[in-house]
C-alpha positions in Angstrom: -126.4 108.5 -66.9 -123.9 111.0 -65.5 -120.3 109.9 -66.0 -118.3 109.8 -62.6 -115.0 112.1 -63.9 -117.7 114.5 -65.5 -119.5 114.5 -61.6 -115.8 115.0 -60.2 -115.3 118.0 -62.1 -118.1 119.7 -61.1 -117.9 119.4 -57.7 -114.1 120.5 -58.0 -115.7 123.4 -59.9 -118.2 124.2 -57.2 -115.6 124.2 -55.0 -113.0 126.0 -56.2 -115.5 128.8 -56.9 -118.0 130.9 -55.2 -120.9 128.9 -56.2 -122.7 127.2 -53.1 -125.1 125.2 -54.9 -125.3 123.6 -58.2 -128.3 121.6 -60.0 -127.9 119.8 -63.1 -130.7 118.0 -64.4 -130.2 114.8 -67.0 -132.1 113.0 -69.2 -135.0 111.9 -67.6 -135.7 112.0 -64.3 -132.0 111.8 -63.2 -130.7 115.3 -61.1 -127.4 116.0 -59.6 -127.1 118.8 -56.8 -123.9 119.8 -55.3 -123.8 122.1 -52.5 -120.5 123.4 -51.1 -120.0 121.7 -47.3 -122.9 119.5 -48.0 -122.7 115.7 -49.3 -123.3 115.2 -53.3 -126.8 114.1 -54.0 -127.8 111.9 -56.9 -131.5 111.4 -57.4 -132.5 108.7 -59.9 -135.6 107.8 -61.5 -138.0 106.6 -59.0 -138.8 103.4 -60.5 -135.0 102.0 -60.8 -134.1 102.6 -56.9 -134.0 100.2 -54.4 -134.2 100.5 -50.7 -131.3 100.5 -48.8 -130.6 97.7 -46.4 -129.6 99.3 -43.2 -125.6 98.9 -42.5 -125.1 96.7 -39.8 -123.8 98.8 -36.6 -120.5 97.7 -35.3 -120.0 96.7 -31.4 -118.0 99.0 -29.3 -114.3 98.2 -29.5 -112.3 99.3 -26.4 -111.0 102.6 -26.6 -107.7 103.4 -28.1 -104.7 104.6 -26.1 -104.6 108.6 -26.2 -102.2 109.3 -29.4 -100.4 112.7 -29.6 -102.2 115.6 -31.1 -100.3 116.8 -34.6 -100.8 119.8 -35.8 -102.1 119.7 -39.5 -99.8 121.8 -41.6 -101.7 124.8 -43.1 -101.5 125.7 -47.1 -98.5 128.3 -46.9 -99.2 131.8 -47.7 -99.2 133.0 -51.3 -96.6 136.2 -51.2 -99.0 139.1 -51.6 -98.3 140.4 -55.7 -96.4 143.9 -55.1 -98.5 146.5 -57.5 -95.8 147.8 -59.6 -97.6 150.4 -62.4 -94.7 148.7 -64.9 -96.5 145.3 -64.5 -99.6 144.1 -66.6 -102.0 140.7 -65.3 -103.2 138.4 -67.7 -106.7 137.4 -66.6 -108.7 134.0 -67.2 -111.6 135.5 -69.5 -113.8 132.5 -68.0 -113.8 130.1 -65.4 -112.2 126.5 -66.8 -108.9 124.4 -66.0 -105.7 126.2 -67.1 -103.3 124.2 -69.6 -99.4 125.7 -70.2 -98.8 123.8 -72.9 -100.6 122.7 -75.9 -100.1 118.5 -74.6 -98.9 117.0 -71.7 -95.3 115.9 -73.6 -94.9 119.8 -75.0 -92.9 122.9 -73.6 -94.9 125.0 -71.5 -96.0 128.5 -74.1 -94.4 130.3 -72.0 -92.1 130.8 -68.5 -90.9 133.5 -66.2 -88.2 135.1 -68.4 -90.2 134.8 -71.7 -89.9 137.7 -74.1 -94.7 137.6 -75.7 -95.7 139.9 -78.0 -99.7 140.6 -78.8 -100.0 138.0 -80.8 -98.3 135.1 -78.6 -100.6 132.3 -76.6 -99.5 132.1 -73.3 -101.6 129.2 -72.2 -105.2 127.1 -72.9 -108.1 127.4 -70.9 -110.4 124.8 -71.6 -114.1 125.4 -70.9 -117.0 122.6 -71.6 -114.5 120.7 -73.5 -113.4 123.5 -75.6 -109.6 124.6 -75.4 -109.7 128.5 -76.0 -105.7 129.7 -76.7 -105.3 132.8 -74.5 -102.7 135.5 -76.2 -100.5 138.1 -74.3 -102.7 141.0 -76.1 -99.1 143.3 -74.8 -95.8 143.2 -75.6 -93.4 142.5 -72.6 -91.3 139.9 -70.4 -93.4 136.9 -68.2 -92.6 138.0 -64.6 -94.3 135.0 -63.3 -96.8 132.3 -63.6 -99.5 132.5 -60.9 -101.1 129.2 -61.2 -100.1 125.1 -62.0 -100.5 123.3 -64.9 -104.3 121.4 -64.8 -105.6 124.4 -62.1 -109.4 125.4 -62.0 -109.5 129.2 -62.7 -112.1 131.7 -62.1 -113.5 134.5 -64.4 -110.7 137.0 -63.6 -108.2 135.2 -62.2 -104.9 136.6 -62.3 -102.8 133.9 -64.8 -99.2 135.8 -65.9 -97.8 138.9 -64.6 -96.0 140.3 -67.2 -93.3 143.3 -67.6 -94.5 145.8 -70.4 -91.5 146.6 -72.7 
């Protein structure tokens, strides 16, 4: 049987990447697909599912007094990085959620203003339940931290800007 917070990170995987559809098959006859703009489908095996009873349809109610259109507030623009030759991006070397510090009571690794070296972990990118430390592999300053604690990151994915010394 497929665990509910494993399904929940998949589709938040599927959708925070460029994936548009998904199949995982389980033991037996059990299959999840996920499909980006599409409903989650969960087939199980044939002999355990019931029919459904059809929902019951609702009468008409009278219809509502006109309410005032609001405008829903768009995400706000990321500030477009400025290329400076002087500035160095740490990249997500796989696709998996993006940790800043080792626990959720610790210090982050690291923060804008940081002084890394090659050998200093700047974060944790945990991938299939594996947490893989990710170092600086450069010596410099943290300029600034491009993504939140907990965030799905891409293969790629910009992570740290950092200020070679």
């Amino acid at each position: 049987m497929f665990k509910i917070t494993d399904l929940k990170e998949l589709i938040r995987a599927v959708d925070k990447s460029t994936i548009t559809e998904l199949t995982i098959k389980g033991e037996g006859k059990q299959e999840v697909t996920i499909k980006r703009g599409t409903t989650t489908e969960f087939v199980a095996p044939a002999e355990t599912v019931a029919p459904a009873a059809p929902a019951p349809t609702p009468a008409p109610a009278a219809p509502a007094p006109a309410a005032p259109v609001q405008e829903e507030k768009q995400p706000e623009a990321v500030a477009p990085v400025v290329e400076d030759a002087n500035l160095h991006k740490i990249t997500s070397p796989m696709v998996g959620t993006f940790y800043s510090a080792p626990s959720p009571d610790s210090d982050p690794y690291v923060k804008a203003g940081d002084k890394v070296t090659q050998e200093s972990v700047v974060c944790i990118v945990e991938a299939m339940k594996l947490m893989n430390e990710l170092e600086a592999e450069i010596n410099g300053e943290i300029v600034e931290v491009l993504v939140e604690n907990g965030q799905l990151v891409e293969y790629g994915q910009p992570l740290f800007l950092v200020k070679l010394s």
